[in-house]
N, C-alpha and C positions, 0 to 999 in steps of 0.2 A: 978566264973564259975567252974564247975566238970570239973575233968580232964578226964572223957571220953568226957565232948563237945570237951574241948581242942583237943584232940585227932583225935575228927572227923575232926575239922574244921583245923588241920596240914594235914590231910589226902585230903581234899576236898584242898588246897593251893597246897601241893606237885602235885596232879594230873593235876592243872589246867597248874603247872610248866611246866610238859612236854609236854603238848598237846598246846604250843600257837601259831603255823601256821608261826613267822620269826625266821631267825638264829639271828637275832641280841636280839630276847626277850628270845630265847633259852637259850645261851647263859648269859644274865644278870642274869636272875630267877637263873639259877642253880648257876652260882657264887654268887648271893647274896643271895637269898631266901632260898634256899634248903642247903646251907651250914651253914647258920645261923640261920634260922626259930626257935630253940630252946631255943635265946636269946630275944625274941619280948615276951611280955607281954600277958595274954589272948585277951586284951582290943585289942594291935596292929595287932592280930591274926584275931578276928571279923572283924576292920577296913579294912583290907587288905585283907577279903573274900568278904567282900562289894566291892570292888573297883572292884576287880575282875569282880565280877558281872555285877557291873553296866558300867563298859569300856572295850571296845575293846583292843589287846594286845599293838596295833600302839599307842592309845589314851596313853597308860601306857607309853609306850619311852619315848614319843613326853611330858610329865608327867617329868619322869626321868632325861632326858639331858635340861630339862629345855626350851625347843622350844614351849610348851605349859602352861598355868598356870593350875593348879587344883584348882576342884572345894574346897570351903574352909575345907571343914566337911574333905579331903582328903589330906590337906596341912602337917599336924605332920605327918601322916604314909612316904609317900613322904617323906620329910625330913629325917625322922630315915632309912628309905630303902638306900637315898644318901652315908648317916655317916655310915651306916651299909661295904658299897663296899668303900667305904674308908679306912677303919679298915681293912679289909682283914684279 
């Protein structure tokens, strides 16, 4: 992937970061997402603009703490985003 897609698609993830309607995804995103997003892969970058897209912010929590299963195609990004706020 060029690194001006990369670029966009960090841009289009950061933006989504701050605009997601709870504090509790407020919150997450920024501690995990937007402090690490430099360490995720092109591949995990696409992945996780997809998700974005295709689920609600609640859908992504509910995702996140495990209260929900994802769909499969979503299960690695999920994962790495968990290992990711673990790592701090």
């Amino acid at each position: 992937m060029l690194t001006k897609d990369i670029k966009k698609i960090k841009k289009q993830i950061i933006y989504r970061c701050f605009y997601t309607g709870t504090k509790e995804t407020d919150l997450l995103y920024k501690k995990i997402l937007l402090n690490k997003i430099d360490i995720l892969k092109s591949s995990d970058l696409k992945l996780l603009l997809d998700l974005f897209n295709d689920f609600s912010d609640n859908e992504i929590f509910k995702f996140l703490i495990k209260k929900k299963s994802p769909p499969i195609k979503y299960k690695n990004i999920i994962k790495k985003i968990i290992k990711i706020f673990y790592l701090k």
